[in-house]
C-alpha positions as CSV (number, residue, x, y, z in Angstrom):
1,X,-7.1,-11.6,-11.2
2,X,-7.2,-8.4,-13.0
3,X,-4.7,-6.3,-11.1
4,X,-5.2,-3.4,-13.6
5,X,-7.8,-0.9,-12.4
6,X,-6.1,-1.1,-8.6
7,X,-2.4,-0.7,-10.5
8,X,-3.9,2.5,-12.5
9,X,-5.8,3.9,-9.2
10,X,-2.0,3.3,-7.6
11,X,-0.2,5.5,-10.0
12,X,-3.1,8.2,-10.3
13,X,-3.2,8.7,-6.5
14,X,0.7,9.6,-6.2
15,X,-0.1,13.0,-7.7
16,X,-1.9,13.8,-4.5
17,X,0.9,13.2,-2.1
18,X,2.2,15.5,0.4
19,X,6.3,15.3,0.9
20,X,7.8,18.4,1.5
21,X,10.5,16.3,3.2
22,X,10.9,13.0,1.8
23,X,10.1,14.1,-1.4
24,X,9.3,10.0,-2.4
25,X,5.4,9.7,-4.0
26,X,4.3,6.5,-3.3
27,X,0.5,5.3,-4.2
28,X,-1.7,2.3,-2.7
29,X,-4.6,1.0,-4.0
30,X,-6.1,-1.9,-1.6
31,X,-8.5,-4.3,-3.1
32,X,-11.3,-5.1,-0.6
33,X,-13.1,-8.3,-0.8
34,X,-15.9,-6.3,-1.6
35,X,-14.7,-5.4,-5.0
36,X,-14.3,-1.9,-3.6
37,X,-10.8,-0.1,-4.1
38,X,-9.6,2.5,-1.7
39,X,-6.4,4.4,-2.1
40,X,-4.0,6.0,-0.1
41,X,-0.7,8.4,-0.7
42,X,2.1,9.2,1.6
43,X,1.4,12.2,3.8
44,X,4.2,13.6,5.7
45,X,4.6,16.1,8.4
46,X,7.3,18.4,9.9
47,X,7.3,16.0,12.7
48,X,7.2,12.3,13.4
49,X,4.3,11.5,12.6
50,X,4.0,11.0,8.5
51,X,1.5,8.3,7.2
52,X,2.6,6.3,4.6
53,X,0.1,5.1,2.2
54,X,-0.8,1.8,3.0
55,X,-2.1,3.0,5.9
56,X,-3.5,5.4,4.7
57,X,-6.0,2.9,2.5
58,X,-6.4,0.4,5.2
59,X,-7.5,3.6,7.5
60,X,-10.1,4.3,4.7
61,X,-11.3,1.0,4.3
62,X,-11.7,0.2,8.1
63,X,-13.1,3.6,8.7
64,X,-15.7,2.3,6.1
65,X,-16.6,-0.6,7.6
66,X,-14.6,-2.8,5.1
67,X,-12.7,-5.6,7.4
68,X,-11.7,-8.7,4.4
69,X,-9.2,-7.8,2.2
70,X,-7.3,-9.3,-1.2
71,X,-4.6,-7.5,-2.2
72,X,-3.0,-3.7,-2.2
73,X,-0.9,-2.7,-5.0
74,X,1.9,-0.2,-3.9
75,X,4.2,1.7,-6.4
76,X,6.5,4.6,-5.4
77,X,9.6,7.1,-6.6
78,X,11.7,10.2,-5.9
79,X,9.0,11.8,-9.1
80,X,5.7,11.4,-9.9
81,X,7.5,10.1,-13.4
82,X,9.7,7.7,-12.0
83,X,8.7,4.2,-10.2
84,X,10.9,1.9,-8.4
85,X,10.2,-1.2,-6.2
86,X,8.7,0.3,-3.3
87,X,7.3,-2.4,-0.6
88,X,5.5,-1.1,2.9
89,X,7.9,0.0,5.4
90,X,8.0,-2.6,9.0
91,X,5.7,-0.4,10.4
92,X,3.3,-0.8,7.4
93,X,3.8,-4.8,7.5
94,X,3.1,-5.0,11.2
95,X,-0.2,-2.7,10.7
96,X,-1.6,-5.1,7.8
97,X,-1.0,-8.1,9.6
98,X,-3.5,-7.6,12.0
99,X,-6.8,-7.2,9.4
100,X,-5.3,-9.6,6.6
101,X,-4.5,-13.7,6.3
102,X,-1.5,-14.9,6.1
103,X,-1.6,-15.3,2.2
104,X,-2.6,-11.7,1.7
105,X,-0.5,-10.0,-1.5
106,X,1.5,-6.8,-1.8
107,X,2.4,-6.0,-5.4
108,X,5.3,-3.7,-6.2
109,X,5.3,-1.9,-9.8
110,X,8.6,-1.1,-11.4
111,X,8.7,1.7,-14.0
112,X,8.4,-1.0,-16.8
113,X,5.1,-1.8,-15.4
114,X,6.8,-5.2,-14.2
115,X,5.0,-6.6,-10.8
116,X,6.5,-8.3,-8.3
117,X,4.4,-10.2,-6.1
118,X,4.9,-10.8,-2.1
119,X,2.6,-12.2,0.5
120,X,2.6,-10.4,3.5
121,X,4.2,-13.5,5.1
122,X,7.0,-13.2,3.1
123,X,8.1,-9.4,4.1
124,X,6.7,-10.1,7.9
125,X,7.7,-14.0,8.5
126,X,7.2,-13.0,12.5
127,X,4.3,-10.8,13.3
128,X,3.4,-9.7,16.3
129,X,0.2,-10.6,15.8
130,X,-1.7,-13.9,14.8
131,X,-2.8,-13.4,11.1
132,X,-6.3,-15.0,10.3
């Protein structure tokens, strides 16, 4: 699997982020079955309610009808030039259980361009929902 059009889309996308607060620039690019990649980048707000960007490309993808996904790359930093490991928050994990399988993968780029590979089962072993 060719991860590097969704890894480039990933990186790209984090110059569109919105943290005033936070100031962190993260960047998702989710692989739909389809072939079709949507992104997402962290959007905060003064109050509670910031999106991170995982949801923020499932919300896209849904929105579009897409409901079978492969994979979403994630990749984040304190500067746009600067990436550490950066995996969904629990919020995020609990959000994608409920439209991916069990086996569904989350890759984290390091600043070397080194991936690290998760399923979703391993950051969320106990959902609260029933994966497909």
């Amino acid at each position: 699997m060719d991860l590097s059009n969704a890894i480039k889309i990933a990186k790209d996308v984090r110059k569109n982020v919105y943290s005033p607060y936070g100031k962190y620039y993260v960047g998702a690019a989710l692989m739909a079955k389809s072939g079709k990649i949507y992104s997402g980048c962290n959007i905060e707000n003064h109050g509670i309610m910031s999106v991170c960007a995982e949801r923020v490309a499932f919300l896209k993808a849904i929105s579009e009808g897409e409901h079978d996904f492969e994979y979403i790359v994630v990749c984040g930093g304190p500067d746009i030039g600067i990436l550490e490991e950066c995996l969904p928050c629990g919020y995020c994990r609990q959000f994608m259980s409920e439209f991916v399988s069990s086996d569904f993968k989350i890759y984290g780029l390091l600043s070397d361009d080194t991936v690290s590979t998760y399923s979703i089962s391993d950051l969320l072993p106990h959902s609260f929902s029933l994966m497909k």
